[in-house]
mmCIF entry with sequence, helices, sheets and N, C-alpha, C, O atoms, coordinates in Angstrom:
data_MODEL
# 
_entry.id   MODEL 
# 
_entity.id                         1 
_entity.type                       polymer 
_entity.pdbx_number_of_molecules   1 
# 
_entity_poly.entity_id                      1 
_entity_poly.type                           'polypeptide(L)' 
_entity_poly.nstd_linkage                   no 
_entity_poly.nstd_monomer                   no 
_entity_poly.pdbx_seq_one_letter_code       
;(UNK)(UNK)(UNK)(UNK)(UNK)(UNK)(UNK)(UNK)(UNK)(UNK)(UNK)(UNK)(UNK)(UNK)(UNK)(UNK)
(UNK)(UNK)(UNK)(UNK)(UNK)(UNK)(UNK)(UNK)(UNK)(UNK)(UNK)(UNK)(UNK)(UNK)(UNK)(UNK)
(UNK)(UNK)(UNK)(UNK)(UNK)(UNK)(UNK)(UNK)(UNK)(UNK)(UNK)(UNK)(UNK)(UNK)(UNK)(UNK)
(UNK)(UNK)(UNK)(UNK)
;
_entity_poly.pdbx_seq_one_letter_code_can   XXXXXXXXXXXXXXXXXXXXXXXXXXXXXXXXXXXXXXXXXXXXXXXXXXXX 
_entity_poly.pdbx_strand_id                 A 
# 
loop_
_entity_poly_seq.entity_id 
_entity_poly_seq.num 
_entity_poly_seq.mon_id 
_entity_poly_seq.hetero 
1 1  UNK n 
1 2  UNK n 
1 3  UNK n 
1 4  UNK n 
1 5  UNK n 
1 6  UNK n 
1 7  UNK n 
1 8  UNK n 
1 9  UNK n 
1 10 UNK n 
1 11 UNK n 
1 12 UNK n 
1 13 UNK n 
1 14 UNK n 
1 15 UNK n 
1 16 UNK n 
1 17 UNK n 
1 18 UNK n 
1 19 UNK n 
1 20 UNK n 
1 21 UNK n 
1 22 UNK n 
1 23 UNK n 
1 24 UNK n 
1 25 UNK n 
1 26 UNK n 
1 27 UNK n 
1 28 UNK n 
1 29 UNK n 
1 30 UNK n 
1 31 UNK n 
1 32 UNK n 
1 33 UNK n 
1 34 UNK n 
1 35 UNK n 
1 36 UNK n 
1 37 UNK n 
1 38 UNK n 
1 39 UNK n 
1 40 UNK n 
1 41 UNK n 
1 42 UNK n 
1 43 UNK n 
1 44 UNK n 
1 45 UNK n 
1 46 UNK n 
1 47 UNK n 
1 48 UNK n 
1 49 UNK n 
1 50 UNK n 
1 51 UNK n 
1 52 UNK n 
# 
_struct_asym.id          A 
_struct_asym.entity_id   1 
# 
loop_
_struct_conf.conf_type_id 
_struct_conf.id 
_struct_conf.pdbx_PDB_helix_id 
_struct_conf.beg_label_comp_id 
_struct_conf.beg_label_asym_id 
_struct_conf.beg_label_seq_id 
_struct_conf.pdbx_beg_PDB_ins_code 
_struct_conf.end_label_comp_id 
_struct_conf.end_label_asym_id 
_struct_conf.end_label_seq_id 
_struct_conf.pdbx_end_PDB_ins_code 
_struct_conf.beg_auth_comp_id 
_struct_conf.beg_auth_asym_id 
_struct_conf.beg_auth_seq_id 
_struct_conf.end_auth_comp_id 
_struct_conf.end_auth_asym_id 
_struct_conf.end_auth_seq_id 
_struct_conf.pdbx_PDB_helix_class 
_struct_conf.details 
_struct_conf.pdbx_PDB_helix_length 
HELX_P HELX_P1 AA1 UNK A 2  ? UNK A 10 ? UNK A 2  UNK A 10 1 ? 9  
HELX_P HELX_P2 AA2 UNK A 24 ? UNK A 46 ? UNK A 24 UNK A 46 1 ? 23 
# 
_struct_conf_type.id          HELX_P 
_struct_conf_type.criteria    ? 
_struct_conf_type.reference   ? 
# 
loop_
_atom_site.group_PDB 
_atom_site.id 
_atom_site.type_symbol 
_atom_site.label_atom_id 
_atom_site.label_alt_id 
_atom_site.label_comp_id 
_atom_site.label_asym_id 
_atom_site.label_entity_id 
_atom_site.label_seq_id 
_atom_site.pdbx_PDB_ins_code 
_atom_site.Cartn_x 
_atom_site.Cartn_y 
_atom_site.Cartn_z 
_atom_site.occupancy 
_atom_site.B_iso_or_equiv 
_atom_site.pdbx_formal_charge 
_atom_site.auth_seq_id 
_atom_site.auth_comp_id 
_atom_site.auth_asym_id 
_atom_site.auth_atom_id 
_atom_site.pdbx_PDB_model_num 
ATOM 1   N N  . UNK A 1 1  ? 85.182  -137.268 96.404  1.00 0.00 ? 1  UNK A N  1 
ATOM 2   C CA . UNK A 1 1  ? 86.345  -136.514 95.959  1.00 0.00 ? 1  UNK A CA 1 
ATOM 3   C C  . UNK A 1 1  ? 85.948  -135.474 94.906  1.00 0.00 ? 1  UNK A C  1 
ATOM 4   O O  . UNK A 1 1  ? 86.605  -134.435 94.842  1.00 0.00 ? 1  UNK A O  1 
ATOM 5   N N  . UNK A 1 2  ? 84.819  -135.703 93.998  1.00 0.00 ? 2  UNK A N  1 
ATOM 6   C CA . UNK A 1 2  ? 84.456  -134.633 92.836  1.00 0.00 ? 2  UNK A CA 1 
ATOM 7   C C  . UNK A 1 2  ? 83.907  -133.499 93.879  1.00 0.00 ? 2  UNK A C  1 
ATOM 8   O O  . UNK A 1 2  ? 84.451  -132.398 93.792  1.00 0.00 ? 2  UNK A O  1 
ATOM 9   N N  . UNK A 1 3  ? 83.189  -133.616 94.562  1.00 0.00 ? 3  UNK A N  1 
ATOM 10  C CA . UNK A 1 3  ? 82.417  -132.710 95.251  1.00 0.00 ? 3  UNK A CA 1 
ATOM 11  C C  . UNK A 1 3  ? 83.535  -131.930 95.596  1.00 0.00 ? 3  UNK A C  1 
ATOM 12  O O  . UNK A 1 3  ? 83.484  -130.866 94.980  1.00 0.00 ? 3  UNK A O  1 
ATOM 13  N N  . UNK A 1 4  ? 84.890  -132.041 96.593  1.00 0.00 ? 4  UNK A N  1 
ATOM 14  C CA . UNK A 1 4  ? 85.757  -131.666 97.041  1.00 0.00 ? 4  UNK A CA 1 
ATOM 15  C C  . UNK A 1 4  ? 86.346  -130.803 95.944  1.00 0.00 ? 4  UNK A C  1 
ATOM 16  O O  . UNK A 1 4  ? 86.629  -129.648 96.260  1.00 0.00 ? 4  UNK A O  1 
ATOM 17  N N  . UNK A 1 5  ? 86.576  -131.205 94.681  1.00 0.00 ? 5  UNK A N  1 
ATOM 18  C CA . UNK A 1 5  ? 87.490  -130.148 93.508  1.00 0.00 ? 5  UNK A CA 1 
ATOM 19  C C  . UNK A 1 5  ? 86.363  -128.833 93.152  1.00 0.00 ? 5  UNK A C  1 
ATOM 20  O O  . UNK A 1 5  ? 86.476  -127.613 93.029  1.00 0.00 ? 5  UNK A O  1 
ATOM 21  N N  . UNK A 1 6  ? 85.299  -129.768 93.071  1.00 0.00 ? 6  UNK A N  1 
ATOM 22  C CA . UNK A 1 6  ? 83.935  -128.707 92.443  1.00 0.00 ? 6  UNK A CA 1 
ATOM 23  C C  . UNK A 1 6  ? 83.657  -127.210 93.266  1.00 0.00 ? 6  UNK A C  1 
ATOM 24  O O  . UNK A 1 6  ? 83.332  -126.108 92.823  1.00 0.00 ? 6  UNK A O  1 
ATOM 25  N N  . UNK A 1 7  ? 84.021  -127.830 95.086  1.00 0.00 ? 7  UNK A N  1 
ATOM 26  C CA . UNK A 1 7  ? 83.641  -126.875 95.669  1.00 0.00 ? 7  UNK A CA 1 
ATOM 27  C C  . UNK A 1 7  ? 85.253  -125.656 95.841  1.00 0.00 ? 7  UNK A C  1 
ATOM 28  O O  . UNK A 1 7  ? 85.253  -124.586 96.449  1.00 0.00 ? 7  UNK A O  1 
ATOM 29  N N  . UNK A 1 8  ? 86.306  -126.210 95.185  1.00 0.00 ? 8  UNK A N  1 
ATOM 30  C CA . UNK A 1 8  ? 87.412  -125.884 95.803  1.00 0.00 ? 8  UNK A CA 1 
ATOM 31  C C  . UNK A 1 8  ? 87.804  -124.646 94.340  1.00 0.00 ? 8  UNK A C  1 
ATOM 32  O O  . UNK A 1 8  ? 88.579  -123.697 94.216  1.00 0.00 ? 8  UNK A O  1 
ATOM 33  N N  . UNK A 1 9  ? 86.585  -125.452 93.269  1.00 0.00 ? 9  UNK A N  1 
ATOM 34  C CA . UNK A 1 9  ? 86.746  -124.635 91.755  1.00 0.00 ? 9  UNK A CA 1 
ATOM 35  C C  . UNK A 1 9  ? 85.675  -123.167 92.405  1.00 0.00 ? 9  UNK A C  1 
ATOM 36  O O  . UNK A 1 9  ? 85.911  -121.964 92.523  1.00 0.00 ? 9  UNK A O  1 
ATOM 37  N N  . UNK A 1 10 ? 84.753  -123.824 92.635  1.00 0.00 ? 10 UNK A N  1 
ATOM 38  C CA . UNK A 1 10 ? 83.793  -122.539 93.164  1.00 0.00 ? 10 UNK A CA 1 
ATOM 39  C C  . UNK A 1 10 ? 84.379  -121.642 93.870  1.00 0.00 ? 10 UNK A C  1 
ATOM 40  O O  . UNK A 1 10 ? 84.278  -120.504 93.412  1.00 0.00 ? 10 UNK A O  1 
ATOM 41  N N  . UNK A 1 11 ? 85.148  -121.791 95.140  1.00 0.00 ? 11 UNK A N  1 
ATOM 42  C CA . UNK A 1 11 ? 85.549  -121.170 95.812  1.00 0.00 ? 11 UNK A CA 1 
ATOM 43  C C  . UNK A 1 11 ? 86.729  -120.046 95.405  1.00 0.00 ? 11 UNK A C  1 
ATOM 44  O O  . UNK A 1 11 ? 87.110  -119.039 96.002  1.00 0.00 ? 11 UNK A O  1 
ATOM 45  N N  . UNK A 1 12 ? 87.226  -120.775 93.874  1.00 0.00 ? 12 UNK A N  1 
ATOM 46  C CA . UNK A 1 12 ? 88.382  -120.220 93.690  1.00 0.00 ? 12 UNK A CA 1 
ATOM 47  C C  . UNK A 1 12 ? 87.677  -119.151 92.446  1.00 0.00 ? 12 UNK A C  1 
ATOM 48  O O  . UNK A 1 12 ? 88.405  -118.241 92.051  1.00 0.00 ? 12 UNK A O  1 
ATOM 49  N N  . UNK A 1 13 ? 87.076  -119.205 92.189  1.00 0.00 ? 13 UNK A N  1 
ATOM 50  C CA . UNK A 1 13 ? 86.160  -118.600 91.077  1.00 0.00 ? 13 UNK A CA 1 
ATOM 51  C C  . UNK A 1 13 ? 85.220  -117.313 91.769  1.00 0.00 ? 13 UNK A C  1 
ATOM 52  O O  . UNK A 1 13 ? 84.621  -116.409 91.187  1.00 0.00 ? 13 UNK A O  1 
ATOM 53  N N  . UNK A 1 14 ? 85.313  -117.538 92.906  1.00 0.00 ? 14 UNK A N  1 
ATOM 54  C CA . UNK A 1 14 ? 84.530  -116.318 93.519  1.00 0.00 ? 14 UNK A CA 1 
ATOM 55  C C  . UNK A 1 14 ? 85.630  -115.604 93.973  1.00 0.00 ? 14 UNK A C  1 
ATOM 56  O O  . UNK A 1 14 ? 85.444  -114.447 93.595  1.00 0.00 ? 14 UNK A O  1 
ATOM 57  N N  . UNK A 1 15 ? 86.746  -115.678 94.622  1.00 0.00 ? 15 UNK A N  1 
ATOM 58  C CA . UNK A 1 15 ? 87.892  -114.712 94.725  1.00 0.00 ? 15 UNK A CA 1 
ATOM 59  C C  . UNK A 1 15 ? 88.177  -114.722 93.710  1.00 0.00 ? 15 UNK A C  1 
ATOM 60  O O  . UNK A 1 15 ? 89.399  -114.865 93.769  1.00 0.00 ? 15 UNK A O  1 
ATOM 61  N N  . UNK A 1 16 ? 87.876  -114.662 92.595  1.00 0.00 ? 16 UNK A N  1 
ATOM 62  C CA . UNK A 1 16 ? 88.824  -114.538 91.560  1.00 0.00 ? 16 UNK A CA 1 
ATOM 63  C C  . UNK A 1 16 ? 88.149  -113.020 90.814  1.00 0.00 ? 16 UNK A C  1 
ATOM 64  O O  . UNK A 1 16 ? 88.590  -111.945 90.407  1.00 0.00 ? 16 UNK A O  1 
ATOM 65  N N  . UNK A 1 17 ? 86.915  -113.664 90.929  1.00 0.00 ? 17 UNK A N  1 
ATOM 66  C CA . UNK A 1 17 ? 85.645  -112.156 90.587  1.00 0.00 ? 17 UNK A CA 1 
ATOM 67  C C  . UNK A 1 17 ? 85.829  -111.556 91.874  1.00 0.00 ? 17 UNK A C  1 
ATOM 68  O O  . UNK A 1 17 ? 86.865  -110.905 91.735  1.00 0.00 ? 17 UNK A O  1 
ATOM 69  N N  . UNK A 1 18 ? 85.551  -111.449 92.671  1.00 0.00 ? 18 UNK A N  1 
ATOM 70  C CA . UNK A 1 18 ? 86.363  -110.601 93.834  1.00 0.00 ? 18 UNK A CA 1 
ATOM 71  C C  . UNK A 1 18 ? 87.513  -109.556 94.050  1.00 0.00 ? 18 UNK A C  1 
ATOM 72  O O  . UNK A 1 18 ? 87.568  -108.445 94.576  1.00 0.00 ? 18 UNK A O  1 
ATOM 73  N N  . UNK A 1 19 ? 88.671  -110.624 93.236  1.00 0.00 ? 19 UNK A N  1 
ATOM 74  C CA . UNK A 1 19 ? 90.012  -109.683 93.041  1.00 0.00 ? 19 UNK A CA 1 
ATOM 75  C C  . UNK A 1 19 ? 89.839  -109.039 91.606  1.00 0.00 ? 19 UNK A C  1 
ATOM 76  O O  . UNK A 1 19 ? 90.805  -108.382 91.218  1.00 0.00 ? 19 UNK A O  1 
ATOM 77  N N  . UNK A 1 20 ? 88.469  -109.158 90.549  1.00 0.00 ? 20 UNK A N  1 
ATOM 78  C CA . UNK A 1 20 ? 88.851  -108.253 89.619  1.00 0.00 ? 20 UNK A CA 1 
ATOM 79  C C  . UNK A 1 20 ? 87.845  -107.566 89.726  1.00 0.00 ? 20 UNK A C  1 
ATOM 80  O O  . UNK A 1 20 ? 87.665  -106.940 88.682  1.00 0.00 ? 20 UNK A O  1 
ATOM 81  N N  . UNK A 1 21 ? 86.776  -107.286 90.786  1.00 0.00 ? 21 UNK A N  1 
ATOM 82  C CA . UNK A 1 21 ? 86.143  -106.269 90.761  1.00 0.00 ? 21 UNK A CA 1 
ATOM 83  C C  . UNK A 1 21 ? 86.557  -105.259 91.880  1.00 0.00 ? 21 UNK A C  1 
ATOM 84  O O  . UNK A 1 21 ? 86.071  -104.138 92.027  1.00 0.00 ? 21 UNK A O  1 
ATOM 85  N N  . UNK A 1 22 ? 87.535  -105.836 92.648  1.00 0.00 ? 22 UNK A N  1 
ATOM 86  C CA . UNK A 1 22 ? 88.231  -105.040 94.269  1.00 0.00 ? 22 UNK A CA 1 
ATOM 87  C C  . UNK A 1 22 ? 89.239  -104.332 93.391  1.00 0.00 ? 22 UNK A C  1 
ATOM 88  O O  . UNK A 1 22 ? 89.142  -103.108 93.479  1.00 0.00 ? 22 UNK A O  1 
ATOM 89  N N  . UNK A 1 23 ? 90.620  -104.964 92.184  1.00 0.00 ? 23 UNK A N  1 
ATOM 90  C CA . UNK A 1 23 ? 91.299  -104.678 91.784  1.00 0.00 ? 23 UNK A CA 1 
ATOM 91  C C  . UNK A 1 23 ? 91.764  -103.473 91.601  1.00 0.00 ? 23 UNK A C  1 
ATOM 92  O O  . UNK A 1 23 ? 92.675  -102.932 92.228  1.00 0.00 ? 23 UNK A O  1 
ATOM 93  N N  . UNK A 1 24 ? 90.914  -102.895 90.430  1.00 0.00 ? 24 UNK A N  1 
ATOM 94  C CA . UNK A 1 24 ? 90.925  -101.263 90.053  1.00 0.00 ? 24 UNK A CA 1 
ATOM 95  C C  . UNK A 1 24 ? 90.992  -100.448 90.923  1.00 0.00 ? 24 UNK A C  1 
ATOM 96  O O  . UNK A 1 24 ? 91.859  -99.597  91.123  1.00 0.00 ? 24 UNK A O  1 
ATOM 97  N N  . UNK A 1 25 ? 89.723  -100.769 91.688  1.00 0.00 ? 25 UNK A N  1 
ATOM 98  C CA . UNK A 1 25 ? 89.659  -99.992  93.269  1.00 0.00 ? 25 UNK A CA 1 
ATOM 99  C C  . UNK A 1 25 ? 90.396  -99.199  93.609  1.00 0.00 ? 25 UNK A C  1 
ATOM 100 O O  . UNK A 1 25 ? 90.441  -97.972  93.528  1.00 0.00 ? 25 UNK A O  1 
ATOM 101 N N  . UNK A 1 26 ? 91.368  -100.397 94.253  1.00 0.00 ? 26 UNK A N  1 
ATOM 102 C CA . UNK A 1 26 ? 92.715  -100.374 95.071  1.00 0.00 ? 26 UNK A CA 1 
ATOM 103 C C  . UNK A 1 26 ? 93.806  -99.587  94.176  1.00 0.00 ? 26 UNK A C  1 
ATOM 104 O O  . UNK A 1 26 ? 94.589  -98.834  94.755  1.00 0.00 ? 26 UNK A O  1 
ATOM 105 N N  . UNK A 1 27 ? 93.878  -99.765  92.617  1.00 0.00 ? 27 UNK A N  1 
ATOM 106 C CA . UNK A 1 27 ? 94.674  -99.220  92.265  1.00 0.00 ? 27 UNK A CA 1 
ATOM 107 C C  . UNK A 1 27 ? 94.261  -97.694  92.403  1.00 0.00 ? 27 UNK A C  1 
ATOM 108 O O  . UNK A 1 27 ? 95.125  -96.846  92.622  1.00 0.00 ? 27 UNK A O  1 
ATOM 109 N N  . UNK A 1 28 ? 93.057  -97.398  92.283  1.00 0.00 ? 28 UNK A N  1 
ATOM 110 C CA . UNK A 1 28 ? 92.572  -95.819  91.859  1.00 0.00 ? 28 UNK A CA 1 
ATOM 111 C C  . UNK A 1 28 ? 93.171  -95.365  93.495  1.00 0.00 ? 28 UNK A C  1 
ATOM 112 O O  . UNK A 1 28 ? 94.005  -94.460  93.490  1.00 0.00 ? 28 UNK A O  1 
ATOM 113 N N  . UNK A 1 29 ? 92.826  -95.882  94.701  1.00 0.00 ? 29 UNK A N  1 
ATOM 114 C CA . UNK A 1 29 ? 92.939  -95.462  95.716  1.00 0.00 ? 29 UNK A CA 1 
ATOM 115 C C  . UNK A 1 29 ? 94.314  -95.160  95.823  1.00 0.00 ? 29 UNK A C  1 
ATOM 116 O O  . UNK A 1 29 ? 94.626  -94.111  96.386  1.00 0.00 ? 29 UNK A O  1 
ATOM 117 N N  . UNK A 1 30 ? 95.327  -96.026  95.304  1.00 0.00 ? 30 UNK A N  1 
ATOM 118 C CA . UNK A 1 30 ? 96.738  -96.115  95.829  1.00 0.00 ? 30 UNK A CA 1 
ATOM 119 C C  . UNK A 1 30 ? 96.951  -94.445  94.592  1.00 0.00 ? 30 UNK A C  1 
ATOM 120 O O  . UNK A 1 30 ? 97.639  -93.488  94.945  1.00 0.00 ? 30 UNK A O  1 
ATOM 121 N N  . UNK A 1 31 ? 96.250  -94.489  93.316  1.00 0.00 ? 31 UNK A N  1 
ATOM 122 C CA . UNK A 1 31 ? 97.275  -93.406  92.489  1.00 0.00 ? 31 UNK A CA 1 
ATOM 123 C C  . UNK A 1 31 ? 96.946  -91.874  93.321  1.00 0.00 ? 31 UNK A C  1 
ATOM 124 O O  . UNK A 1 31 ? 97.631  -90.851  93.323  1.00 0.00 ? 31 UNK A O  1 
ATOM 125 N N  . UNK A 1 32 ? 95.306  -92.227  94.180  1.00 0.00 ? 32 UNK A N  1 
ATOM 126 C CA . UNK A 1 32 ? 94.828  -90.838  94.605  1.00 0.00 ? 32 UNK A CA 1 
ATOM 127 C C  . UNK A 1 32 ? 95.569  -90.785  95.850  1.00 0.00 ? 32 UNK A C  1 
ATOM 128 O O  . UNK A 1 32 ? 95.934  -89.611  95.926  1.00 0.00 ? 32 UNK A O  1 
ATOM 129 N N  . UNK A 1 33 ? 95.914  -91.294  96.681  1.00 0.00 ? 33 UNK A N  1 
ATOM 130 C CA . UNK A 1 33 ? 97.079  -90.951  97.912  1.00 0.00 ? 33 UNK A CA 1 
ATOM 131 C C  . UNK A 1 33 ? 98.515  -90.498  96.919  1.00 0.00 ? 33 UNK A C  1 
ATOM 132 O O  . UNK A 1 33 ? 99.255  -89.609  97.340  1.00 0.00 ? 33 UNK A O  1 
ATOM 133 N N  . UNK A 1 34 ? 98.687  -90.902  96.149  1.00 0.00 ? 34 UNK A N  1 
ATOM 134 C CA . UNK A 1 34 ? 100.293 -90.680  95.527  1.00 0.00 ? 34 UNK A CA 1 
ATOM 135 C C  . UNK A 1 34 ? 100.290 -88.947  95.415  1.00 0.00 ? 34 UNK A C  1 
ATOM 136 O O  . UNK A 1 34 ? 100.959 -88.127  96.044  1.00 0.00 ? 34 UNK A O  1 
ATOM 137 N N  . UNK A 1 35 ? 99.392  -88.782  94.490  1.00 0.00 ? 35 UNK A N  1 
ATOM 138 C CA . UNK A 1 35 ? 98.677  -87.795  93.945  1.00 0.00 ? 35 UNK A CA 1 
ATOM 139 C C  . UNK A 1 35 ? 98.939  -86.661  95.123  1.00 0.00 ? 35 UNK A C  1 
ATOM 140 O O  . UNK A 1 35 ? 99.791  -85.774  95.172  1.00 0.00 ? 35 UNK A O  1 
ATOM 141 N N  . UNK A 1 36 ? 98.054  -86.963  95.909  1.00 0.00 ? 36 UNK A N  1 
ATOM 142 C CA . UNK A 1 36 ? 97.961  -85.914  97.641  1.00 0.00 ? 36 UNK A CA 1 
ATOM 143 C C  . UNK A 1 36 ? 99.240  -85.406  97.941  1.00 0.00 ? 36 UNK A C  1 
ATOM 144 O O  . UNK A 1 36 ? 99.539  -84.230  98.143  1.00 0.00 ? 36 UNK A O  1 
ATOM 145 N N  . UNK A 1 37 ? 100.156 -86.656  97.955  1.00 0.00 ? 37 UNK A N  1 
ATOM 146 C CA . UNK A 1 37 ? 101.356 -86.469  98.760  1.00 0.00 ? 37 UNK A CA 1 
ATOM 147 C C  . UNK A 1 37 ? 101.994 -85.845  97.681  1.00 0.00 ? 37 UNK A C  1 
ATOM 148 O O  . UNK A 1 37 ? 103.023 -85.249  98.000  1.00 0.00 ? 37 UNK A O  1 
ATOM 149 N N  . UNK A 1 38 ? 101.638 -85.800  96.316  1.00 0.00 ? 38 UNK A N  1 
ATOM 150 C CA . UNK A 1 38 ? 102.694 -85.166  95.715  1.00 0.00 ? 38 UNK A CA 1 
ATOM 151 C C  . UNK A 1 38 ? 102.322 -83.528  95.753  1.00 0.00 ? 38 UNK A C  1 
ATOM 152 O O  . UNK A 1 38 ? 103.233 -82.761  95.440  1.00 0.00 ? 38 UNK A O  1 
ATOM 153 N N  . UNK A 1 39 ? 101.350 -83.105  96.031  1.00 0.00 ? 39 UNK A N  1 
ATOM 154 C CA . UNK A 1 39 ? 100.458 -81.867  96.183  1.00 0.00 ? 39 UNK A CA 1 
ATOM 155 C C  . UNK A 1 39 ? 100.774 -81.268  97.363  1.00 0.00 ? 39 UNK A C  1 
ATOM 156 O O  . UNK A 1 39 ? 101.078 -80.078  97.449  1.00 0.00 ? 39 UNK A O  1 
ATOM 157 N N  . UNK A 1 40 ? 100.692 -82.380  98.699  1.00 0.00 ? 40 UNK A N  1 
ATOM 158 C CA . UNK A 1 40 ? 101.346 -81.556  99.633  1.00 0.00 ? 40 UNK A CA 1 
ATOM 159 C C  . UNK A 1 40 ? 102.501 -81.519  99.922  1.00 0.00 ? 40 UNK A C  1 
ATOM 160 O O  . UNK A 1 40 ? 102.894 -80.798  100.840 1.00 0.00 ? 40 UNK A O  1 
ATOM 161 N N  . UNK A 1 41 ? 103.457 -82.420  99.084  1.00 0.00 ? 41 UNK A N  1 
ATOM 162 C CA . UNK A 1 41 ? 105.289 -82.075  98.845  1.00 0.00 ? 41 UNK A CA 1 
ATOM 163 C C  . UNK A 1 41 ? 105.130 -80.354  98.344  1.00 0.00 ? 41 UNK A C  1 
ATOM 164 O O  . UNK A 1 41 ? 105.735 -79.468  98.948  1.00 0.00 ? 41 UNK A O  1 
ATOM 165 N N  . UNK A 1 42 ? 104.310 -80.101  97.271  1.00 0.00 ? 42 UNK A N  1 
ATOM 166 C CA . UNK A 1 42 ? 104.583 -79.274  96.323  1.00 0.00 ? 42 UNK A CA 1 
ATOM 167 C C  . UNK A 1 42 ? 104.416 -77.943  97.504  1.00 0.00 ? 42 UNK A C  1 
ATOM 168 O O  . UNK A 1 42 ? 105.271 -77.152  97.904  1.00 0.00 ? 42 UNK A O  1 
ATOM 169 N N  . UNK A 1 43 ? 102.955 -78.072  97.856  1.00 0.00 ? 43 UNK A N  1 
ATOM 170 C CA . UNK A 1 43 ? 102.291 -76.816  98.653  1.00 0.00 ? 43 UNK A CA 1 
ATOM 171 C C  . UNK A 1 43 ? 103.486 -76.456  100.001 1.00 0.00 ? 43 UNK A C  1 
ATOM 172 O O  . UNK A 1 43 ? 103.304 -75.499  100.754 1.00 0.00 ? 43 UNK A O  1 
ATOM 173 N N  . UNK A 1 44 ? 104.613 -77.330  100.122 1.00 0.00 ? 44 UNK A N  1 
ATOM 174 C CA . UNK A 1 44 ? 105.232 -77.317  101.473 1.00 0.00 ? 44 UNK A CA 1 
ATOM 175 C C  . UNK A 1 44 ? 106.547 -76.571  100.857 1.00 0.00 ? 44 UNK A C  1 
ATOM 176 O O  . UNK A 1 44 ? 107.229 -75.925  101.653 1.00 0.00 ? 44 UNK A O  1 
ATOM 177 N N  . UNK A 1 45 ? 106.966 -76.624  99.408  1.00 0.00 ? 45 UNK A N  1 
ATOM 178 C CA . UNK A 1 45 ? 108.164 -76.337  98.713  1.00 0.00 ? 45 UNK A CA 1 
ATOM 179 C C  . UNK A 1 45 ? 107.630 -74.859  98.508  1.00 0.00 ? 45 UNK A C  1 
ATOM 180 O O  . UNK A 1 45 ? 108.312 -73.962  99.005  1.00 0.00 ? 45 UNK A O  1 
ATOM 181 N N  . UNK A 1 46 ? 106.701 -74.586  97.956  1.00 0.00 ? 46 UNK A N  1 
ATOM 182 C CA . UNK A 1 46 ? 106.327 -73.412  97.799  1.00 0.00 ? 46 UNK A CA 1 
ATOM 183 C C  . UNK A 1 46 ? 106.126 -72.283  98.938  1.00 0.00 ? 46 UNK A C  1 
ATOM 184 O O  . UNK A 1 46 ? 106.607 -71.151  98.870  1.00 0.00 ? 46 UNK A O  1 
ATOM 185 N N  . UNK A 1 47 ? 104.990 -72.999  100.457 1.00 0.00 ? 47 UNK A N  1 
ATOM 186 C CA . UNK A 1 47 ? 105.614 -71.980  101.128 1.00 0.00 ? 47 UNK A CA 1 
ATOM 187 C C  . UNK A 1 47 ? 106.910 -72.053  101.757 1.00 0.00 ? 47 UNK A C  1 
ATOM 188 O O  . UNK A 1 47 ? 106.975 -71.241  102.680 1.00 0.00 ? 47 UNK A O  1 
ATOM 189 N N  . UNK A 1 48 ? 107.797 -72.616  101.627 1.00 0.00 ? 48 UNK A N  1 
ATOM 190 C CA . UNK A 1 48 ? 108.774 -72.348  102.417 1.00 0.00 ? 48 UNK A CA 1 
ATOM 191 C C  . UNK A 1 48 ? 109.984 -71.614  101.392 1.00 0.00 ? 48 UNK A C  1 
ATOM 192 O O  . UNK A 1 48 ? 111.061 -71.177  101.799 1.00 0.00 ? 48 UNK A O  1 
ATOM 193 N N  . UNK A 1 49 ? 109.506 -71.605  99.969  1.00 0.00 ? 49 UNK A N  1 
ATOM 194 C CA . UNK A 1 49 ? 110.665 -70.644  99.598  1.00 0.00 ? 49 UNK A CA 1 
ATOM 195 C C  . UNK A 1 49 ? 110.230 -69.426  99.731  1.00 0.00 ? 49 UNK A C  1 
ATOM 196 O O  . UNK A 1 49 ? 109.023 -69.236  99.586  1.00 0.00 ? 49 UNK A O  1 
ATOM 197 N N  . UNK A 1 50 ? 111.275 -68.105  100.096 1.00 0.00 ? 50 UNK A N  1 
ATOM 198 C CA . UNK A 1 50 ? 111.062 -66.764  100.503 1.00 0.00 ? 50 UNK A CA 1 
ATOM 199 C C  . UNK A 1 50 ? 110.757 -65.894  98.798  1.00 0.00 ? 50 UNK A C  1 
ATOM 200 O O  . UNK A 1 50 ? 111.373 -66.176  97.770  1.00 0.00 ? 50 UNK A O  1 
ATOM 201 N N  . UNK A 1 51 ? 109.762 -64.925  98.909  1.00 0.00 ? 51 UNK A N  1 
ATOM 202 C CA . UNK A 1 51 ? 109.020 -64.339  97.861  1.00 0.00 ? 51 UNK A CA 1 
ATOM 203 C C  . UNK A 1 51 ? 110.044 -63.333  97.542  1.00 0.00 ? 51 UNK A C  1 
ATOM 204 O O  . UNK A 1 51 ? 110.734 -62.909  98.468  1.00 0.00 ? 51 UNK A O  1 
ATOM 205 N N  . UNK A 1 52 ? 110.219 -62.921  96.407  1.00 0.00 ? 52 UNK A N  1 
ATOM 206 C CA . UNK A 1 52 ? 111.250 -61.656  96.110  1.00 0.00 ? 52 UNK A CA 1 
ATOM 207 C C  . UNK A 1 52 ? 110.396 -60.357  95.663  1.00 0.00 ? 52 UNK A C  1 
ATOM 208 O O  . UNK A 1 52 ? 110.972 -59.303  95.394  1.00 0.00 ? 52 UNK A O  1 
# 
């Protein structure tokens, strides 16, 4: 039964360093798509208003 918690601590200890070295990542990735779409909202507002 120790073997069973020991390996179940290990296991949980390696996703754990896993999800905080994947973490940031994912966040940087998610702010740089936000980012895009807010650039090509902008670039789509701009050409479509008429120039005076």
């Amino acid at each position: 039964m120790n073997t069973v918690v020991d390996n179940l601590v290990a296991l949980l200890t390696v996703v754990g360093i896993f999800v905080a070295v994947t973490f940031p990542s994912l966040l940087g990735i998610a702010h740089d798509r936000r980012v895009d779409r807010q650039i090509r909202t902008a670039h789509r507002v701009i050409t479509s208003t008429p120039r005076r």
